[in-house]
MINULUM-327903 format. One record per residue (C-alpha): x, y, z. Coordinates in nm, 2 decimals, decimal comma, padded with zeros to 4 digits. Example, Ala and Ser with C-alpha at 12.3 -4.5 7.8 and 13.67 -1.06 7.14 Angstrom:
- X:Y:Z
- 01,23:-00,45:00,78;
- 01,37:-00,11:00,71;
% end
This chain:
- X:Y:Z
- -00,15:-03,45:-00,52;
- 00,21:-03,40:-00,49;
- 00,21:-03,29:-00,87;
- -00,03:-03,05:-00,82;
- 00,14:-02,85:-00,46;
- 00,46:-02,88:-00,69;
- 00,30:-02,69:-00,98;
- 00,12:-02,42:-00,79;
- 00,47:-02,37:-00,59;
- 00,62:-02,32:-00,89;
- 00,37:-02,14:-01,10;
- 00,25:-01,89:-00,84;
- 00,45:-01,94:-00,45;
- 00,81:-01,92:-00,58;
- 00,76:-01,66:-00,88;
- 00,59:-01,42:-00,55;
- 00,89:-01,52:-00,34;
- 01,11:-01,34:-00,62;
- 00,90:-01,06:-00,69;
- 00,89:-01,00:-00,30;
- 01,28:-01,05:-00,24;
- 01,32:-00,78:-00,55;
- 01,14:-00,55:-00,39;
- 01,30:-00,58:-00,03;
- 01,64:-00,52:-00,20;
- 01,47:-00,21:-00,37;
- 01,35:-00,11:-00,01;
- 01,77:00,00:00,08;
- 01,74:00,24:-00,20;
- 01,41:00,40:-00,08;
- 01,63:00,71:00,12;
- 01,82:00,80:-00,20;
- 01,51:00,83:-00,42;
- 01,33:01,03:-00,11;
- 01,60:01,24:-00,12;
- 01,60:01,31:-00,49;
- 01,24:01,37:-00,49;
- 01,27:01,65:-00,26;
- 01,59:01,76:-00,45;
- 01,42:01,79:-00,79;
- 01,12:02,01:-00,56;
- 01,32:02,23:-00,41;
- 01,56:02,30:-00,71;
- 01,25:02,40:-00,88;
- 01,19:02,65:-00,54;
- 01,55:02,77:-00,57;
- 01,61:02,78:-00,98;
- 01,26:03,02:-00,96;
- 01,38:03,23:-00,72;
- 01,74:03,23:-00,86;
- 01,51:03,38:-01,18;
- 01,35:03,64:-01,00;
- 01,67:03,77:-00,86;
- 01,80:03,81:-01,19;
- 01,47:03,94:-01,32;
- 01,51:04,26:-01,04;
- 01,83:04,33:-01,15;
- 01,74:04,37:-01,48;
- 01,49:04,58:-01,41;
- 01,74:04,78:-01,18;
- 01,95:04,86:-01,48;
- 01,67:04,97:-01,72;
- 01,54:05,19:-01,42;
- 01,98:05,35:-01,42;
- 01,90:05,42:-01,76;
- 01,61:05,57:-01,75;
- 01,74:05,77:-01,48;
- 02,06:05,84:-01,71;
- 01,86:05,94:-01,97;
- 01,61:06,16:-01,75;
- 01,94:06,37:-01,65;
- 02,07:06,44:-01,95;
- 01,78:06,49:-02,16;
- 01,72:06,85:-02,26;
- 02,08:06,98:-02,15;
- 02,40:06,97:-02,26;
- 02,52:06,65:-02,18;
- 02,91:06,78:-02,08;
- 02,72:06,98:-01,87;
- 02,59:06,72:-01,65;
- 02,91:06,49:-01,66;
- 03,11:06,71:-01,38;
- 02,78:06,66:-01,09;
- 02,63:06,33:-01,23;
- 02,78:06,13:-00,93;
- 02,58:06,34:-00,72;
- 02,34:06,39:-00,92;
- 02,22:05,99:-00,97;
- 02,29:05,94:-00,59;
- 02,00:06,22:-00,51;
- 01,80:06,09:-00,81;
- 01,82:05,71:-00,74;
- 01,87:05,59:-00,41;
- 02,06:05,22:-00,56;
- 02,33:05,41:-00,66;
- 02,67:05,40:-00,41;
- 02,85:05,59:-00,71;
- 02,79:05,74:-01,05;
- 03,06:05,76:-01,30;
- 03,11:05,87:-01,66;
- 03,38:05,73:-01,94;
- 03,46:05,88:-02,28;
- 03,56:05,60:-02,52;
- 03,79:05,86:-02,74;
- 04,15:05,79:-02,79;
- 04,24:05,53:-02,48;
- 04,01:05,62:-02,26;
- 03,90:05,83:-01,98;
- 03,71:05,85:-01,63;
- 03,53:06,20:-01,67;
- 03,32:06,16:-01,34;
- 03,36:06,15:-01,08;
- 03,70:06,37:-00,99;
- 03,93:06,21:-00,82;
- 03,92:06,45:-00,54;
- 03,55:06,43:-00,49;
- 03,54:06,25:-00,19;
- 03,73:05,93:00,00;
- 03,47:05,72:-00,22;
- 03,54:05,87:-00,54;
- 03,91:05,87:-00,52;
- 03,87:05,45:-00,40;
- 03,70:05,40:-00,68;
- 03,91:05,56:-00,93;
- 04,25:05,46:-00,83;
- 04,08:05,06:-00,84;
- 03,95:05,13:-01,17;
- 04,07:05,42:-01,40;
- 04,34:05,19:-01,56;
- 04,05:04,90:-01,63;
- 03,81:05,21:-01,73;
- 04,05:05,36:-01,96;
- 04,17:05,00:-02,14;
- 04,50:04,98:-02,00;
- 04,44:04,71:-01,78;
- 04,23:04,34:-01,90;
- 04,09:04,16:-01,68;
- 03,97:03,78:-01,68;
- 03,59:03,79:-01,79;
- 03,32:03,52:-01,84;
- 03,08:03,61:-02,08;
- 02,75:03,62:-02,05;
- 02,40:03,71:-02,22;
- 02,02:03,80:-02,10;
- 01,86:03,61:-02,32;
- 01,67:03,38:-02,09;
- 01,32:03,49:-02,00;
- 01,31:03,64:-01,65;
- 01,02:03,55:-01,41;
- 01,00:03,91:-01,24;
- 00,68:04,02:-01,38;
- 00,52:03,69:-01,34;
- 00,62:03,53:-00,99;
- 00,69:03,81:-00,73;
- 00,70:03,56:-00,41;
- 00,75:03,25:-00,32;
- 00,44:03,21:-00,27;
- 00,37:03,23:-00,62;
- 00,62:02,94:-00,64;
- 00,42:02,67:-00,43;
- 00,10:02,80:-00,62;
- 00,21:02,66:-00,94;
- 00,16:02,28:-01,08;
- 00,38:02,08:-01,06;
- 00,46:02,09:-01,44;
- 00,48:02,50:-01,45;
- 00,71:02,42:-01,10;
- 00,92:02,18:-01,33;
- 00,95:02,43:-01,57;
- 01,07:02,67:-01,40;
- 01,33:02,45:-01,20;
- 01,45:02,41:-01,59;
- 01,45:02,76:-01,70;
- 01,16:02,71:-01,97;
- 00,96:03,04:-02,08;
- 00,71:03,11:-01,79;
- 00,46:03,38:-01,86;
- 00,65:03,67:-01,77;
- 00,86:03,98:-01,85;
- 01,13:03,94:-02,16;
- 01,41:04,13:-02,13;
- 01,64:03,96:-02,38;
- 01,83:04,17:-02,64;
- 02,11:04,19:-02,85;
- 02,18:04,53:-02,69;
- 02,22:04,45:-02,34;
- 02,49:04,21:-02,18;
- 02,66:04,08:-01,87;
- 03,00:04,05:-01,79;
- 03,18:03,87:-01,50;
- 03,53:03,97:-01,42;
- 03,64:03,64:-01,24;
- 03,78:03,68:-00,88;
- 04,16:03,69:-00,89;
- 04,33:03,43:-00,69;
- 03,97:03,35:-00,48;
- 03,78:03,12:-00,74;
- 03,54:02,95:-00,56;
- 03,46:02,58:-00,65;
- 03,15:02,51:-00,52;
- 02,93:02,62:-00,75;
- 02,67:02,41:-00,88;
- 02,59:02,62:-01,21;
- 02,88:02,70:-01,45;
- 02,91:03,06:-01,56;
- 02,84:03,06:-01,90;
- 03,13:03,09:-02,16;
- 03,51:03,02:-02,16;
- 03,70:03,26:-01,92;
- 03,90:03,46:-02,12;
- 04,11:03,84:-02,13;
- 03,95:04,16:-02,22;
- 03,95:04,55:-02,17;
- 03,66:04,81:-02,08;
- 03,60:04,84:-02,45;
- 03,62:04,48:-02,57;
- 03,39:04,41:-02,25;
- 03,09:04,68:-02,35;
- 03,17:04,62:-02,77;
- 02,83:04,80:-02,91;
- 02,61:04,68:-02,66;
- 02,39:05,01:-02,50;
- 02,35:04,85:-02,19;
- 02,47:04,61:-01,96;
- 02,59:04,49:-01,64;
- 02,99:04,41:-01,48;
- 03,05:04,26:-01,18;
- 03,46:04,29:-01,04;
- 03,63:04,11:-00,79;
- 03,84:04,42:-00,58;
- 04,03:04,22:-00,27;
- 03,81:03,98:-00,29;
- 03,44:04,22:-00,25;
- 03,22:04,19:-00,48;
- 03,14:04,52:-00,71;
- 02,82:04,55:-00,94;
- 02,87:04,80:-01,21;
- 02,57:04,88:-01,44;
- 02,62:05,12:-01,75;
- 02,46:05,31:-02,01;
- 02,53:05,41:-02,38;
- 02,32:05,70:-02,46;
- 02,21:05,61:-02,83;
- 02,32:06,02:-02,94;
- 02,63:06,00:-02,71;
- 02,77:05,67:-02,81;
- 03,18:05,84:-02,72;
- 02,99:05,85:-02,35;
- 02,95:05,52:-02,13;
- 02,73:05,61:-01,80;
- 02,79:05,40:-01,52;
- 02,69:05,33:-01,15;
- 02,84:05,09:-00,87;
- 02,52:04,99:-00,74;
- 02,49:04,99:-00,33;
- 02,46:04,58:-00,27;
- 02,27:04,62:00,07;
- 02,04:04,83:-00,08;
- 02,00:04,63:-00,35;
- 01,95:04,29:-00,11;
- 01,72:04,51:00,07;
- 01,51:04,52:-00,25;
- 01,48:04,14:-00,29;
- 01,32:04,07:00,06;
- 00,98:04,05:-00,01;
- 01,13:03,73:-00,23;
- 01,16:03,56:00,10;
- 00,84:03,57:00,21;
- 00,73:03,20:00,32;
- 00,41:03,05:00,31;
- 00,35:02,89:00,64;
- 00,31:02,51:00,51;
- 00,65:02,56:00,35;
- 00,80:02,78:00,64;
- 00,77:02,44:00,89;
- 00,97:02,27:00,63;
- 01,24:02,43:00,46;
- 01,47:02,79:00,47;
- 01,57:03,01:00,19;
- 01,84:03,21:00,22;
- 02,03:03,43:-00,04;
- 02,44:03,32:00,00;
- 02,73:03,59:-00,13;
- 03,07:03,50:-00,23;
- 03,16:03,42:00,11;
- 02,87:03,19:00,15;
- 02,72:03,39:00,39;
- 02,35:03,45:00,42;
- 02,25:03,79:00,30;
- 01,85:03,71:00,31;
- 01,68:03,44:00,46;
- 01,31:03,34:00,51;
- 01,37:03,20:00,87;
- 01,55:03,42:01,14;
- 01,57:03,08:01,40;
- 01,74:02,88:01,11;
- 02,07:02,78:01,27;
- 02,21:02,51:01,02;
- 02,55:02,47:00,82;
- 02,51:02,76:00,58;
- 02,77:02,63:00,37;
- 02,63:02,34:00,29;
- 02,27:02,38:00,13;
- 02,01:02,08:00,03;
- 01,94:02,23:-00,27;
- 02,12:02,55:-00,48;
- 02,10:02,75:-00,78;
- 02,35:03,03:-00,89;
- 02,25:03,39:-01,00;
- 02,52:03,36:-01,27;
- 02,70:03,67:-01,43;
- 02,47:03,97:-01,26;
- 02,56:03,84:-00,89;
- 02,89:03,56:-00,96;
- 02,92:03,32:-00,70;
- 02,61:03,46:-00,51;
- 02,33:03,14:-00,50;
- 02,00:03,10:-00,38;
- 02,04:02,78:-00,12;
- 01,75:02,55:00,04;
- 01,81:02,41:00,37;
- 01,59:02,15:00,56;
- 01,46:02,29:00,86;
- 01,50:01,88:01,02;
- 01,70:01,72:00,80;
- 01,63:01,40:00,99;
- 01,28:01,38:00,89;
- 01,38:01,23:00,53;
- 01,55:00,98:00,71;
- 01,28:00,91:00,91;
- 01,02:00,89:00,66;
- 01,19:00,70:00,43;
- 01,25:00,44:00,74;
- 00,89:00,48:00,80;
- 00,79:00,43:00,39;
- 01,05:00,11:00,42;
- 00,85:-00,04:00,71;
- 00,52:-00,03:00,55;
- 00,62:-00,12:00,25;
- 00,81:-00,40:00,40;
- 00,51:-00,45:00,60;
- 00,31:-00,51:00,31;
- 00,53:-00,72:00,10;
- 00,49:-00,93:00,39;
- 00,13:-00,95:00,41;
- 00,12:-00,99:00,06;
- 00,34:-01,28:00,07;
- 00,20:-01,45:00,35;
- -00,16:-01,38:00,18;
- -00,03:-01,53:-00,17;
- 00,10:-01,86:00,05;
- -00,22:-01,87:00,26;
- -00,43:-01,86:-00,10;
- -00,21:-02,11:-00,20;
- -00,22:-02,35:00,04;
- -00,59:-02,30:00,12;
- -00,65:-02,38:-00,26;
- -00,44:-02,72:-00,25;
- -00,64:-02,78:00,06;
- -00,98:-02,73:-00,11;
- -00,81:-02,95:-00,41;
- -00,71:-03,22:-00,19;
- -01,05:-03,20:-00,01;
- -01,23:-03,20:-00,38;
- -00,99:-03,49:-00,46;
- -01,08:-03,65:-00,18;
- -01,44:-03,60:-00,16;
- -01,42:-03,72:-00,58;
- -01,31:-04,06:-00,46;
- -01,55:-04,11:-00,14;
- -01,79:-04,02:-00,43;
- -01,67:-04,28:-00,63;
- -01,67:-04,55:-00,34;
- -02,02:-04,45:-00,24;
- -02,15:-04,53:-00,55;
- -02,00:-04,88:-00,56;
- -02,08:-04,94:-00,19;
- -02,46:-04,85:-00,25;
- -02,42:-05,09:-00,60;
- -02,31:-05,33:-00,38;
- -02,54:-05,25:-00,11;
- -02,85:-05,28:-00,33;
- -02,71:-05,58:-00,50;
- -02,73:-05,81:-00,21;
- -03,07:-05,75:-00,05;
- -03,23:-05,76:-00,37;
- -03,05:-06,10:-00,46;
- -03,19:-06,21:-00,17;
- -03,54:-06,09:-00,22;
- -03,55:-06,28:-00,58;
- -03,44:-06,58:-00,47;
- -03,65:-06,62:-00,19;
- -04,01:-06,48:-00,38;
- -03,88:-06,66:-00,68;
- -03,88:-07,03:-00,46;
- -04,19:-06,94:-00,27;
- -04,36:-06,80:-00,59;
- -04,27:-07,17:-00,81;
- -04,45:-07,36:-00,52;
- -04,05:-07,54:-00,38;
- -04,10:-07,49:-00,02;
- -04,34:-07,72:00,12;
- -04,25:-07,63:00,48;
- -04,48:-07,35:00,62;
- -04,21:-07,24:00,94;
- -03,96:-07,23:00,62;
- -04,23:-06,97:00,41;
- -04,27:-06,77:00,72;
- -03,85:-06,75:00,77;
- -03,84:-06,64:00,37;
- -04,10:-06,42:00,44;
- -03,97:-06,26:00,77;
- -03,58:-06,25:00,51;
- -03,78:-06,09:00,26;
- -03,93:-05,81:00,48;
- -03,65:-05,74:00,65;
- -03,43:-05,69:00,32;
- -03,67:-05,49:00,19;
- -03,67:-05,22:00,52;
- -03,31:-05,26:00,47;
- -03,31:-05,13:00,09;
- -03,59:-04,85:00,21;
- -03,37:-04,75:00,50;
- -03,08:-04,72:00,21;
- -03,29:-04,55:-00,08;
- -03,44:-04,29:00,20;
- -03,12:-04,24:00,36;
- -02,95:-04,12:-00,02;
- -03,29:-03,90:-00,09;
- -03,27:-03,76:00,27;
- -02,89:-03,64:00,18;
- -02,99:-03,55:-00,21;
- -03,25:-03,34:00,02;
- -03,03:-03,15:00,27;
- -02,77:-03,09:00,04;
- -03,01:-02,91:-00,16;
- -03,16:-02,71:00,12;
- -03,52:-02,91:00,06;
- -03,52:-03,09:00,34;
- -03,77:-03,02:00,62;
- -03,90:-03,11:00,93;
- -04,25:-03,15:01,07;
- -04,21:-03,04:01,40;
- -04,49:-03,19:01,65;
- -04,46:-03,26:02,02;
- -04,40:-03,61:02,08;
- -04,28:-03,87:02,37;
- -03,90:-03,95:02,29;
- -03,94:-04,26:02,51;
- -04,21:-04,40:02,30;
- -04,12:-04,32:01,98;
- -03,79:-04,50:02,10;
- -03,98:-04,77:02,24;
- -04,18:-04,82:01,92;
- -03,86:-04,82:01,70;
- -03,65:-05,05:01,90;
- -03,96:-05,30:01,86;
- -03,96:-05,30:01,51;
- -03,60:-05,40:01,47;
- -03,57:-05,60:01,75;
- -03,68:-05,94:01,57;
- -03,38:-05,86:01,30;
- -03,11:-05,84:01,57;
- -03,24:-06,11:01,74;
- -03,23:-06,36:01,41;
- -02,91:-06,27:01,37;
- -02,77:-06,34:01,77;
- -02,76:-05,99:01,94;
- -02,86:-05,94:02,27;
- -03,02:-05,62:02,28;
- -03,06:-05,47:02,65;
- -03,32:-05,14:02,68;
- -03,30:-04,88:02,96;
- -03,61:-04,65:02,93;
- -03,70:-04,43:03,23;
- -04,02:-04,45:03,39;
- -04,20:-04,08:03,28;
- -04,26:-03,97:02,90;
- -04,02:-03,77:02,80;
- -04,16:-03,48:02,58;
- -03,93:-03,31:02,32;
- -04,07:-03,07:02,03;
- -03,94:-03,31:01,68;
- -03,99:-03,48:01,36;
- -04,08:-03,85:01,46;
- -03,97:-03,98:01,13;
- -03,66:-03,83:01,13;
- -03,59:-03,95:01,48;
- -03,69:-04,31:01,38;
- -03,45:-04,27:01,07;
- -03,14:-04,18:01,34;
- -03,21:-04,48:01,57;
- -03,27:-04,72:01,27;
- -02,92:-04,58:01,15;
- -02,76:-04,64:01,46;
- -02,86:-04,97:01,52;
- -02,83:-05,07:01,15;
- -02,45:-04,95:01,20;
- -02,41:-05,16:01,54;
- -02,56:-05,49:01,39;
- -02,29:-05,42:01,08;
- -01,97:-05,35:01,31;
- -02,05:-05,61:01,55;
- -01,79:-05,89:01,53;
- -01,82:-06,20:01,79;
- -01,95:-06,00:02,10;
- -02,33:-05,94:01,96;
- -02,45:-05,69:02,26;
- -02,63:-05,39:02,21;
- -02,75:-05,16:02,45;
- -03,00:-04,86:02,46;
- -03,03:-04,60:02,70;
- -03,28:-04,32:02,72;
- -03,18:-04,07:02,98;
- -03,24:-03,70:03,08;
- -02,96:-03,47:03,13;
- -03,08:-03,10:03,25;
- -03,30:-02,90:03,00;
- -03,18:-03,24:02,72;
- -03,28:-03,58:02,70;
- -02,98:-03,83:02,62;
- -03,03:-04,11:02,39;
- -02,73:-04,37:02,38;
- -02,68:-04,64:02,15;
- -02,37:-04,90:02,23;
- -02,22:-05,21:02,13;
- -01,91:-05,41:02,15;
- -01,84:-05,45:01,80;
- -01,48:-05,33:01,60;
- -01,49:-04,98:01,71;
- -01,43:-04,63:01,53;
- -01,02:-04,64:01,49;
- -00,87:-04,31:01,69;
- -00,85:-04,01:01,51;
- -01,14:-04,09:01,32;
- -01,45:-03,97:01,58;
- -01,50:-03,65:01,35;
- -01,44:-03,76:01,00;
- -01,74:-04,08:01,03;
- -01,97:-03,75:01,01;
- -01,84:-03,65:00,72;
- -02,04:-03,77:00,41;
- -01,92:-04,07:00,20;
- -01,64:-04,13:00,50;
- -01,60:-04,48:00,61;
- -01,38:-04,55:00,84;
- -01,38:-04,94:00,71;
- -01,44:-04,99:00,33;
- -01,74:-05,19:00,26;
- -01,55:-05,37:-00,06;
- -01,24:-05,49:00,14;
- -01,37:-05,54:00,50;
- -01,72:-05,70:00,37;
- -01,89:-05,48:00,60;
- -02,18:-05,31:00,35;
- -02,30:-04,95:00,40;
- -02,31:-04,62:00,18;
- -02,15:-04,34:00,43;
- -02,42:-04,15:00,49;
- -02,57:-04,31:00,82;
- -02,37:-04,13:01,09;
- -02,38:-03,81:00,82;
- -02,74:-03,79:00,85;
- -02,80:-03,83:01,21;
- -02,56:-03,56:01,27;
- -02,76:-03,32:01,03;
- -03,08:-03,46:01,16;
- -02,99:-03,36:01,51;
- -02,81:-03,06:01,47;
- -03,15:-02,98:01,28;
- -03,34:-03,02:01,57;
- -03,08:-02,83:01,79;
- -02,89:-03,10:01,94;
- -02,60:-03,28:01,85;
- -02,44:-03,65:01,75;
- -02,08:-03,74:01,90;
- -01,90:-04,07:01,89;
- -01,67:-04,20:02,22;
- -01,53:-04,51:02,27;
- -01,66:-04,77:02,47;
- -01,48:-04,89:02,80;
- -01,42:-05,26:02,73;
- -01,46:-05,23:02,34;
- -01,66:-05,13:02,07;
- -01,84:-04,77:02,05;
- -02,11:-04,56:02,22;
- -02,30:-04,30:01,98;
- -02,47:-04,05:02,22;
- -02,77:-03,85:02,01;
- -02,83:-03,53:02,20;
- -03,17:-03,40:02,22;
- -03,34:-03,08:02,39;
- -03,68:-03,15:02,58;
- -04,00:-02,92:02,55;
- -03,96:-02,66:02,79;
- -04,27:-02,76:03,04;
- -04,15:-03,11:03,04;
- -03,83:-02,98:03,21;
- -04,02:-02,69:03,48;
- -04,21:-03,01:03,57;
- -03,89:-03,20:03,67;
- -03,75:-02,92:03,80;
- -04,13:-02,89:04,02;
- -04,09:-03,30:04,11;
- -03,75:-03,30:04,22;
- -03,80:-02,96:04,42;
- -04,10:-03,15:04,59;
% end
């Protein structure tokens, strides 16, 4: 038995044991992977709106040069230069201020005049030299040629519509059905900030900084897009090559708030998402320009999630703040405890399986060797009666016993060894039976007092010739109960066969037929060896015997006490075992009485 708890501890306890301490250790990591779960979700959110962004401002600068084109189609195009400033302010609203450069020779700013206005003369003293290649600045170099999601997802809402493959796509740039505007003739420039880097960025601008002038910067592009650092504010420059005016280079310095105020209806919230997270478009300064939630009042600076707009808007990012960032923390506390929870119930279910399967083993082995023993006690059991009944029919059947009180005593041996092997054979057929679910009772009302009176007669002569005193207490009235008489018979017969065996030099046994309430109350005692303590259940159990017919010499098959419990609890009482005072044992078989037999006592004893 040992053997076998050892191998299923190994085999299955202590294999689940590891498994279930591996996975508690992977329980301390369950915040992290929360955590980047949501990340990769929300960069998806903020790489698709970082898209659209662009997307708008590419459309912006094809609308400039459509505008460009619309001014100087038809007309003299030196004609326009002097009023194009105010000319592309009236026409298109974006514009803060329009301006004109003629590539010839070094350089020079055409429009607008320097004494236009406070605007115009700001604009060409910070950028006449740069304009007219006497000045390079640091650049990053950039290109359109990644497809931009502007025609295709207008709103965030769009966004959280998606599957979660399109969403993962987008989060990775990957062509998204949409508007292309990739070229070789358009490109982006970004003229790095001078001595206000920032380092934060979480998207490198593309390409290796580097120095260039206005003309390097534009090369034989026709359109394209420059963003400047002046003392440290951000300027957006887009310009136009007219294809039959390629000496001419049309430009605007595009109004940023106006152009912010373009991108709002980016940052438009679906309700479900609004409870959980804010959007917010961040400058150069890291300052919120846009932002889906007006009550938001977190660390600005310090998004969960962020993507850059790269060379259009440098240093400008789309971040993703947790409206309560606290709720990560407490769900993954909340996913650890049930799924500590449930490696525990696990466990504790694997080591419950296990040890109710070693029990049901150990009871199998168990029940294997009473098995065994039952069939050598009933060997042994049959053995001896019918040794007995050959001898004695073989003597008187040869003529050797001339005595006739000695034929009657073989006779009266004979008889009684043969209802001892009936008792035995219906006893084993009675169990075959009931373990089978065949057996069954013929119900009929009877007298319990009689039908113990009757039985108790036809075993008294064998306790008698063998010393007992047998003492009988029957009351005075019948005592009706509703039961098989048979298998009555077959429980007193058991008993008493078990009192005659377990009797040792005190041969007393007594029977007492009593009524107890709506049950009558049959008790058979004697003063024999007794049931040992602890074992008052387990004689009821089939094949147990509490002492071993081969090495106490006390025969019997286990079944006796096993079948009077059945027998009893069949008819809806019950058999229980105490201990006698002074020695030996009392069996008490509980029975319940016809329900007029108890009104009538109820009746007498009211009288």
């Amino acid at each position: 038995m040992r053997k076998i708890a050892l191998v299923f501890a190994t085999a299955v306890f202590v294999p689940s044991l590891v498994l279930a301490c591996l996975a508690l250790r992977s329980l301390r990591d369950q915040q992290f992977l929360i955590e980047r779960q949501q990340a990769a979700s929300w960069q998806g959110l903020a790489g698709a709106l970082a898209r659209q962004v662009n997307g708008t401002l590419t459309e912006q600068r094809h609308e400039f040069s459509r505008r460009v084109d619309e001014l100087i189609s038809d007309r003299n195009v030196y004609d326009v230069i002097g009023q194009f400033d105010s000319n592309l302010r009236q026409s298109w609203p974006m514009a803060e201020l329009g301006f004109v450069v003629s590539l010839e020779g070094e350089g020079k700013v055409l429009s607008p005049s320097l004494y236009a206005d406070a605007q115009a003369r700001t604009f060409r003293l910070e950028n006449d030299r740069f304009l007219c290649n006497k000045e390079a600045v640091e650049v990053s170099w950039g290109s359109d040629s990644h497809t931009q999601l502007s025609g295709a997802l207008t709103t965030l809402k769009e966004f959280s519509r998606l599957s979660p493959e399109d969403q993962k796509k987008a989060a990775s740039g990957y062509a998204i059905p949409g508007k292309d505007d990739s070229g070789p003739s358009s490109k982006s420039v970004f003229a790095t900030k001078s001595g206000k880097v920032p380092v934060h960025e979480t998207l490198p601008i593309k390409g290796p900084p580097a120095e260039a002038e206005f003309r390097q910067l534009i090369g034989d592009s026709s359109e394209g897009t420059l963003a400047r650092f002046l003392q440290n504010e951000l300027k957006l420059l887009f310009w136009y090559r007219p294809a039959h005016e390629p000496q001419l280079v049309f430009g605007a310095q595009v109004n940023l708030a106006r152009l912010v105020n373009e991108l709002k209806a980016f940052f438009t919230i679906e309700p479900n998402l609004q409870k959980e997270i804010t959007v917010a478009l961040l400058d150069d300064s890291e300052r919120p320009r846009l932002n889906s939630n007006s009550k938001f009042h977190g660390n600005w600076k310090r998004p969960f999630v962020s993507a850059e707009i790269e060379e259009v808007l440098p240093h400008w990012q789309i971040g993703v703040y947790l409206n309560n960032p606290a709720k990560l923390s407490e769900s993954a506390k909340t996913f650890r405890l049930t799924l500590g929870l449930l490696i525990t119930v696990l466990v504790l279910t694997i080591g419950i399986g296990n040890w109710l399967i070693v029990a049901d083993l150990q009871r199998q082995l168990t029940l294997s060797r009473q098995k065994t023993d039952f069939v050598s006690n009933v060997s042994h059991e049959l053995k001896t009666p019918l040794t007995s009944i050959r001898m004695f029919s073989e003597m008187l059947a040869e003529g050797r016993v001339d005595d006739e009180k000695r034929r009657r005593e073989y006779l009266g041996i004979i008889s009684a060894e043969t209802a001892r092997l009936t008792r035995l054979i219906n006893n084993v057929l009675d169990f075959a039976r009931i373990e089978r679910g065949e057996k069954k009772y013929r119900f009929a009302p009877c007298d319990l007092r009689q039908l113990v009176s009757q039985t108790i007669e036809s075993y008294r002569a064998q306790l008698e010739s063998t010393g007992f005193a047998l003492t009988v207490e029957l009351p005075n009235a019948p005592i009706e109960v509703n039961a098989d008489s048979d298998a009555i018979a077959q429980v007193l017969l058991n008993l008493l066969s078990n009192a005659e065996k377990y009797s040792a030099e005190r041969k007393e046994v007594t029977v007492v037929l009593r009524t107890e309430h709506e049950d009558a109350i049959l008790e058979v005692c004697d003063r024999g060896i007794g049931v040992p303590a602890g074992c008052e259940e387990k004689i009821f159990e089939q094949f147990y015997r509490a002492h071993d017919s081969l090495s106490s010499g006390i025969q019997g098959s286990g079944l006796g006490l096993t079948l009077a419990r059945q027998i009893a609890r069949g008819h809806g009482g019950d058999m229980t075992c105490q201990p006698r005072v002074g020695g030996g044992s009392c069996f008490i078989f509980k029975l319940p009485r016809r329900r007029q037999d108890h009104e009538s006592d109820a009746a007498a004893r009211g009288s």
